[in-house]
C-alpha positions as CSV (number, residue, x, y, z in Angstrom):
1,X,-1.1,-13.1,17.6
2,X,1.5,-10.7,16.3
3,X,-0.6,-6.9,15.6
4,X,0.2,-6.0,11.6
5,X,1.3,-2.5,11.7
6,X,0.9,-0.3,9.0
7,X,3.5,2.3,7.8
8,X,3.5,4.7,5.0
9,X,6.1,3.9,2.4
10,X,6.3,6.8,0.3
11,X,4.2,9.6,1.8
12,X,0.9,8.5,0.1
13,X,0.9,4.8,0.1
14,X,0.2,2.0,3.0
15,X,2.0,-1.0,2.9
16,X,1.9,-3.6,5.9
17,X,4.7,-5.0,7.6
18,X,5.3,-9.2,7.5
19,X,4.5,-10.0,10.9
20,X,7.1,-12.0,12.2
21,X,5.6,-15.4,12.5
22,X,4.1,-16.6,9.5
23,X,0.8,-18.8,9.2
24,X,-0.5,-21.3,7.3
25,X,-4.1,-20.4,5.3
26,X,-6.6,-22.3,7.0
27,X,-9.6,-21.8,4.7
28,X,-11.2,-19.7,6.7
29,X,-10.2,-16.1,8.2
30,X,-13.0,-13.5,10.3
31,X,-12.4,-10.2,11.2
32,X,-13.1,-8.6,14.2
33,X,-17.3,-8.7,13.5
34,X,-16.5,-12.0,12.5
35,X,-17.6,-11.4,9.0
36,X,-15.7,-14.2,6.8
37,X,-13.9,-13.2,3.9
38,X,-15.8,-15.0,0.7
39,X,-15.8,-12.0,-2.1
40,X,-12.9,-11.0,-3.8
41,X,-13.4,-7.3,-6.4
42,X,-10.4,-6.7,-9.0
43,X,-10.7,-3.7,-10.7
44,X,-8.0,-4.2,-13.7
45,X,-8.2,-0.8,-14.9
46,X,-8.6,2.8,-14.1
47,X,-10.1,3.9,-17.1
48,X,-13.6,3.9,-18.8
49,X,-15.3,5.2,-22.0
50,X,-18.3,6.4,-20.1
51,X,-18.4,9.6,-18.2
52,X,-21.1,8.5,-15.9
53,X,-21.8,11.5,-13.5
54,X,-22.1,9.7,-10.3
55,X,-19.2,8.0,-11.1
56,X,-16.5,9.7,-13.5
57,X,-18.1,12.9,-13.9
58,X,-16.3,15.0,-16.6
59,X,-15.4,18.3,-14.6
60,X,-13.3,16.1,-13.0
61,X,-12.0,13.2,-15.2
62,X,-11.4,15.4,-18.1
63,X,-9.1,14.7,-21.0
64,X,-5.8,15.5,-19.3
65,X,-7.0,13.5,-16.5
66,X,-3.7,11.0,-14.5
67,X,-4.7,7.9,-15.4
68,X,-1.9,5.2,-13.9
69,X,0.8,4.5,-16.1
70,X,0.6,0.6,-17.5
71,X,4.1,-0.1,-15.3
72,X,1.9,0.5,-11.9
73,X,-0.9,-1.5,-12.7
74,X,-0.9,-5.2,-11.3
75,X,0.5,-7.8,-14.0
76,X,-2.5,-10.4,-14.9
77,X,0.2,-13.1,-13.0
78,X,0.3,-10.7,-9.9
79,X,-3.0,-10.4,-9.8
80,X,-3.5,-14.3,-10.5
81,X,-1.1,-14.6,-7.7
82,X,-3.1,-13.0,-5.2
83,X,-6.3,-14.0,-6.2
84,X,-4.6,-17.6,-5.2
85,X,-3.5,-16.5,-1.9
86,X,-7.0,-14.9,-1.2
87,X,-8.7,-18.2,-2.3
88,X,-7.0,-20.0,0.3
89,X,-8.4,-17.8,2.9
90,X,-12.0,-18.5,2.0
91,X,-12.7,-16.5,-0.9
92,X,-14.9,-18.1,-3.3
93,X,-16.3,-15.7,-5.5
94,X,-14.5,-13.2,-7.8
95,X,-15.9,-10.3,-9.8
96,X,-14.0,-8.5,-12.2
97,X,-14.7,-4.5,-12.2
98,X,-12.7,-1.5,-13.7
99,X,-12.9,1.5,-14.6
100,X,-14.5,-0.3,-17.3
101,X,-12.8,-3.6,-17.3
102,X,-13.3,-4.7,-21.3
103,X,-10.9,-1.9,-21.7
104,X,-8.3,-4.0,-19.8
105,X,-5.8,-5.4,-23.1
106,X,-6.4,-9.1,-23.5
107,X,-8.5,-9.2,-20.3
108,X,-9.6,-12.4,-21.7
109,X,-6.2,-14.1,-20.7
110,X,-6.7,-12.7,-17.2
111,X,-10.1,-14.5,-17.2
112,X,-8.5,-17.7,-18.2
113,X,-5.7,-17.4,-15.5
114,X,-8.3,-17.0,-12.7
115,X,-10.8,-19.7,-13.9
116,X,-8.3,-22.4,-13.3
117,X,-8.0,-21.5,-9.2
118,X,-10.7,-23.7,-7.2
119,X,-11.6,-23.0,-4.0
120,X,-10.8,-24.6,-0.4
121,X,-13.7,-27.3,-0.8
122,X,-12.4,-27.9,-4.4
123,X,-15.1,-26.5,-6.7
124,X,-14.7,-23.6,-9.3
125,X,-14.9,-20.2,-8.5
126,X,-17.6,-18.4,-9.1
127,X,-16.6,-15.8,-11.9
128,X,-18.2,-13.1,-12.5
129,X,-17.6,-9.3,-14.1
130,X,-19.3,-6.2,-14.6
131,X,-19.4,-3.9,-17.2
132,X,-21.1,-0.9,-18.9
133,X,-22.0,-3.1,-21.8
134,X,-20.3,-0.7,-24.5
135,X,-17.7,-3.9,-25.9
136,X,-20.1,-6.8,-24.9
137,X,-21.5,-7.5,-28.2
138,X,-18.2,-7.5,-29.5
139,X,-16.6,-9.9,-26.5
140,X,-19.4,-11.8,-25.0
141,X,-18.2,-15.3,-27.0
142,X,-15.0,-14.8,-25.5
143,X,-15.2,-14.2,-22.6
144,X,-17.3,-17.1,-22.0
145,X,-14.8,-19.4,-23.9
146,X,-12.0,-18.1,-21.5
147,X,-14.3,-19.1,-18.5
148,X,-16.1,-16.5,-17.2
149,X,-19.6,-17.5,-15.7
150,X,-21.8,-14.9,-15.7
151,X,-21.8,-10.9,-16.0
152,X,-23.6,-7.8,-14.4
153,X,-24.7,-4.6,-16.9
154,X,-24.6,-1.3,-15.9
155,X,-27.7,0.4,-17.4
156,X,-29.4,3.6,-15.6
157,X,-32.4,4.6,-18.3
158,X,-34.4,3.3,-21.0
159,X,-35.2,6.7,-22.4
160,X,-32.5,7.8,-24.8
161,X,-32.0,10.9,-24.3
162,X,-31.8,10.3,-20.1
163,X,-29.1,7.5,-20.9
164,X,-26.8,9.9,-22.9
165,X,-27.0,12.6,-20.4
166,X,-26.2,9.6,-17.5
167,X,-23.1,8.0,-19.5
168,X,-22.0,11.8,-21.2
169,X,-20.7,10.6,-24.2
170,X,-23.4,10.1,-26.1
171,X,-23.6,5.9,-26.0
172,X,-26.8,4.3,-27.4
173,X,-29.3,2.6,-25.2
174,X,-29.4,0.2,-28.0
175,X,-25.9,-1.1,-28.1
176,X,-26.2,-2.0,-24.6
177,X,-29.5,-3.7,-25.4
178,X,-27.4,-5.5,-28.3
179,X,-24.8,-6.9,-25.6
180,X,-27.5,-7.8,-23.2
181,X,-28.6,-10.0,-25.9
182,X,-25.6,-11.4,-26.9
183,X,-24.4,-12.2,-23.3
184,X,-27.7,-14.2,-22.9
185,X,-27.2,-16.2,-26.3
186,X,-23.5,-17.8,-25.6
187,X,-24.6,-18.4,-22.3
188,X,-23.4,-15.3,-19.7
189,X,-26.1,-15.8,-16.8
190,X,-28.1,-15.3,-15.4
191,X,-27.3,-11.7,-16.0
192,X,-27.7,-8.6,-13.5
193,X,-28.8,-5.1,-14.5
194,X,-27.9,-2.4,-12.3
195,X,-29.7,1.1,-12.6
196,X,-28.0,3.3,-10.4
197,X,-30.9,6.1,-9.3
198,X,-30.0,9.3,-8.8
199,X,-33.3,11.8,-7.9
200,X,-34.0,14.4,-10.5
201,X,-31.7,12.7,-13.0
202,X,-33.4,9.1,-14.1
203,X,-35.8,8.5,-10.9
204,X,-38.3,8.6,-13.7
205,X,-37.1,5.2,-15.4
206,X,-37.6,3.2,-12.5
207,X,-41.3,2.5,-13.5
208,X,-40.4,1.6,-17.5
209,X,-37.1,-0.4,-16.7
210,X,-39.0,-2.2,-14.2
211,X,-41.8,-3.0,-16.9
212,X,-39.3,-3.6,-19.7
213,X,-37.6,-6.1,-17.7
214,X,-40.3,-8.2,-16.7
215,X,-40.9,-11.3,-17.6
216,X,-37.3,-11.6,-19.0
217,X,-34.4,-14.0,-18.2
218,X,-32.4,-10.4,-16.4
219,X,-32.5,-9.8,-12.8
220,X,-33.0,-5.7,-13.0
221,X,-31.1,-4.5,-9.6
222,X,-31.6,-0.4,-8.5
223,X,-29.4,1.0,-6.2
224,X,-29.2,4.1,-4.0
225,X,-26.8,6.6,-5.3
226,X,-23.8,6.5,-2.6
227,X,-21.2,8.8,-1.5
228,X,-18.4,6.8,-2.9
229,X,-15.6,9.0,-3.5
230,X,-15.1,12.8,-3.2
231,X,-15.5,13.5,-6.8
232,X,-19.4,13.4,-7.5
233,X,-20.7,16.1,-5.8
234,X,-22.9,13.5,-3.3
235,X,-26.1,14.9,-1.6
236,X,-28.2,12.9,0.5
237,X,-31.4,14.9,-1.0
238,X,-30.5,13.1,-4.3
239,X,-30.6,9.5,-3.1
240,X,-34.4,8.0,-3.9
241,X,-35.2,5.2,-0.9
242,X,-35.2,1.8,-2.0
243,X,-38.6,1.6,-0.4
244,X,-40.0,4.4,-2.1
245,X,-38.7,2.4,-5.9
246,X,-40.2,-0.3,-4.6
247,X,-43.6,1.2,-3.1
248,X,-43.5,2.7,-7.3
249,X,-43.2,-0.5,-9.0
250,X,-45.5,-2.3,-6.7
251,X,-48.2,0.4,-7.6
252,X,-48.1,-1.3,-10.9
253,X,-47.2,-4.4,-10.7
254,X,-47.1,-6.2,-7.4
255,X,-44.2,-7.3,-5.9
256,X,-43.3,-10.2,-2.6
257,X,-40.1,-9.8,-0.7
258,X,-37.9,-13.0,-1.6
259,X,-35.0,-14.4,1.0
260,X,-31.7,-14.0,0.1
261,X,-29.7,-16.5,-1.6
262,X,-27.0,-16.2,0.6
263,X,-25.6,-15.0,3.6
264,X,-23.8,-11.5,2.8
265,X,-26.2,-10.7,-0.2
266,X,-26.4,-7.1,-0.9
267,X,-29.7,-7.1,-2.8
268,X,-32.8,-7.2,-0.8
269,X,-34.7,-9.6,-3.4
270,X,-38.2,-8.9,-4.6
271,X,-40.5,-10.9,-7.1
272,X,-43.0,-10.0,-9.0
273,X,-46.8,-12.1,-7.6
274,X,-47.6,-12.9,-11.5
275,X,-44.5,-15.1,-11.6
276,X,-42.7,-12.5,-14.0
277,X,-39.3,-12.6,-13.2
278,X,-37.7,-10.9,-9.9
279,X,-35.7,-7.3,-8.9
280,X,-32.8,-6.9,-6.4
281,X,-32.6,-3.7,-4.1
282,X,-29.1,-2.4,-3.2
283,X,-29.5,0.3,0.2
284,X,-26.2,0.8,1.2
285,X,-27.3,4.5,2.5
286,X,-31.0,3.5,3.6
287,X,-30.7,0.2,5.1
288,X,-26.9,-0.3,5.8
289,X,-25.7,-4.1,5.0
290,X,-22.1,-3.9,6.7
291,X,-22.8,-6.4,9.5
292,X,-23.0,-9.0,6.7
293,X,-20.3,-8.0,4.7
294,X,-17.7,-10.5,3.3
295,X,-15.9,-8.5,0.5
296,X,-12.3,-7.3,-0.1
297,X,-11.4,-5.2,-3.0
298,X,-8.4,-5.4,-5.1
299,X,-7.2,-2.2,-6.5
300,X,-5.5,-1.4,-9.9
301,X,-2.3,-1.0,-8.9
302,X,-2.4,-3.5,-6.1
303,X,-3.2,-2.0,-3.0
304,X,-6.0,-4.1,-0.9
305,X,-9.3,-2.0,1.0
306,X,-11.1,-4.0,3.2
307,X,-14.2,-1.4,3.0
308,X,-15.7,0.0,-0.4
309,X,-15.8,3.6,1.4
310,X,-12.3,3.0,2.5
311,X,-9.6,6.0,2.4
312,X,-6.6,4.1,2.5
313,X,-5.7,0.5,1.1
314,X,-3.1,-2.1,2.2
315,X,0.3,-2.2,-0.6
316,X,0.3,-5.5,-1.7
317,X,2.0,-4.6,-4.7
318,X,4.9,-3.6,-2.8
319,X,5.4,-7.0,-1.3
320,X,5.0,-8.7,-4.2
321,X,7.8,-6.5,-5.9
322,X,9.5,-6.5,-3.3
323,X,10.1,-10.6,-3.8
324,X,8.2,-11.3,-0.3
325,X,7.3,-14.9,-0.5
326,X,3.3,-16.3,-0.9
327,X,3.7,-17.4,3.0
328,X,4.6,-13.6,4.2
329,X,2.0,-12.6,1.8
330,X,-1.2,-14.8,2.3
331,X,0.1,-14.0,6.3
332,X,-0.3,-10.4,5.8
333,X,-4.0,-10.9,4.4
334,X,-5.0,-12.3,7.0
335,X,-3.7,-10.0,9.6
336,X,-6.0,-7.2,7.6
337,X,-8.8,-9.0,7.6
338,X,-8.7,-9.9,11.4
339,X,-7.8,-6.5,12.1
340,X,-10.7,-5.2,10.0
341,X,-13.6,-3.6,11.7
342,X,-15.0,-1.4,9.1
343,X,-18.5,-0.2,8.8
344,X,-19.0,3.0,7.2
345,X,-22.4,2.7,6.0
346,X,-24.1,1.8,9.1
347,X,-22.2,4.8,11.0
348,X,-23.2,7.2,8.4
349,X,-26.7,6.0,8.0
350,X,-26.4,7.2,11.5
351,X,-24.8,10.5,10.9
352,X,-25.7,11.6,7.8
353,X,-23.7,14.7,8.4
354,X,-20.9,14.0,10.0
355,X,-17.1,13.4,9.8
356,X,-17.2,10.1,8.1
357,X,-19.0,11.1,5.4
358,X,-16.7,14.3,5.0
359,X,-13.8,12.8,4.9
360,X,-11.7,12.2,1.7
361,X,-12.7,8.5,0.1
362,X,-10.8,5.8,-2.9
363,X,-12.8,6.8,-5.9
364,X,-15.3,4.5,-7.2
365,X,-13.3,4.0,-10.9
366,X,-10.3,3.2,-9.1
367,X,-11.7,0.4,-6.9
368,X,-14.9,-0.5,-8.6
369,X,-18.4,-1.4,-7.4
């Protein structure tokens, strides 16, 4: 098998080279942990209206911030164009994530474009997006009439004034509440929350969202605050364990560990004993999931990262500008993914301190969760 060698183009980017014999997809593709690939993240824009401070904090995304001119971001055909190639390599599952990715100009069209690919055993994708809830209300119809299946909410706090101060720009709990609501009605589920918990900023919501989601049709979902990017100051003494949210909620109301739904699930699943409803975990610095990882992640402006803590992605933009054909393409993907061996969280779960956690990371706005 003919080694994909990677070359910088421009001083910054990484763009692979067509190897020079070219494959046919087979379905299926493993790297070298012989993790399949089967999730597929788009982020279709750079931008959000929230200023979330483990995110896009504002010191750093301020108003004169760079975002990417609309000529470098990926076309909804080039992206529909990849999607398709990654499909035929096993991917059946595709979640839409910016930036904020209702901000995306008729993302609806996008949504269409991508519902129409079925996978290798000839069923729909699974279709899925996550938001911050600020346009829901507003698109929810929509974008379930242009085919998307089901959506995941970012919400960190109940308590107004908490929220504000998490999103730093003054958005209402209750609007988010209101597209919740209308996301349920026109049929977007069953839907996720995610609370991102960050000590000393909102650790003290995990009790009431916990209790305000129960016994509801939404799967609430906490996760660790991680050392994505370079930009959000990260400190290890301000991730909560997931076992110390769950050890608080069970205190309250008891909770039963549930099996995964999947191979490759990130949530640890819990359920509630009474029968009200269910809560997922996310530990990506506490209990490190990388062994069973099966996703790629499809930048903006087209460049492909085989890790979410990677530091460099793959230019797949180039090649598809460059008028490289879908069989030099799709051979290319699977080159990456064989060559992939990536496991960041597990090595700095193990080293806390180290290098790897140092060293310079893709932003989480610009690839997405």
């Amino acid at each position: 098998m003919a080694e994909t060698i990677i070359i910088l183009t421009d001083g910054r980017q990484l763009a692979p080279v067509i190897p020079p014999i070219l494959e046919a997809a087979s379905g299926r593709v493993t790297d070298q942990l012989a993790r399949p690939l089967h999730d597929l993240r788009i982020s279709v824009t750079d931008r959000c209206n929230f200023r979330c401070v483990y995110c896009m904090p504002k010191q750093v995304f301020g108003k004169n911030y760079p975002y990417l001119p609309h000529s470098s971001l990926l076309s909804f055909e080039e992206i529909t164009r990849i999607a398709t190639l990654l499909v035929a390599h096993g991917v059946e599952k595709i979640r839409l994530t910016g930036g904020e990715p209702l901000l995306r100009k008729n993302v609806e069209k996008l949504i269409g474009m991508l519902s129409a690919i079925t996978t290798v055993h000839g069923k729909p994708l699974d279709l899925t997006l996550t938001t911050n809830g600020s346009l829901l209300a507003k698109k929810a119809q929509t974008l379930k009439d242009a085919g998307l299946q089901r959506v995941t909410v970012s919400l960190d706090a109940l308590d107004e004034g908490i929220f504000k101060r998490m999103n730093d720009v003054g958005f209402a709990v209750d609007d988010v509440l209101q597209g919740l609501q209308m996301a349920h009605q026109v049929g977007l589920g069953p839907i996720k929350i995610n609370m991102v918990v960050k000590a000393g900023a909102n650790d003290q919501e995990i009790v009431p969202m916990a209790r305000h989601f129960k016994d509801t049709p939404y799967i609430l979902r906490f996760i660790e605050y991680m050392d994505v990017g370079t930009s959000n100051g990260w400190n290890l003494n301000e991730v909560i364990p997931s076992s110390e949210i769950v050890r608080r909620i069970h205190e309250e109301m008891a909770l039963i560990p549930v099996p995964p739904n999947y191979a490759g699930e990130t949530a640890e699943r819990w359920r509630y004993r009474d029968g009200g409803g269910e809560i997922g975990l996310i530990s990506s610095v506490t209990q490190a999931f990388c062994r069973d990882c099966t996703r790629a992640r499809l930048s903006t402006e087209g460049k492909l990262y085989t890790c979410l803590f990677a530091s460099g992605g793959h230019d797949l933009r180039a090649l598809l500008r460059g008028g490289h054909s879908d069989a030099e393409i799709s051979t290319v993907v699977a080159h990456l993914w064989r060559e992939r061996s990536d496991h960041y969280s597990e090595t700095r779960t193990i080293n806390t301190s180290g290098i790897e956690r140092s060293a310079k990371k893709v932003e989480m706005s610009y690839i997405g969760g």
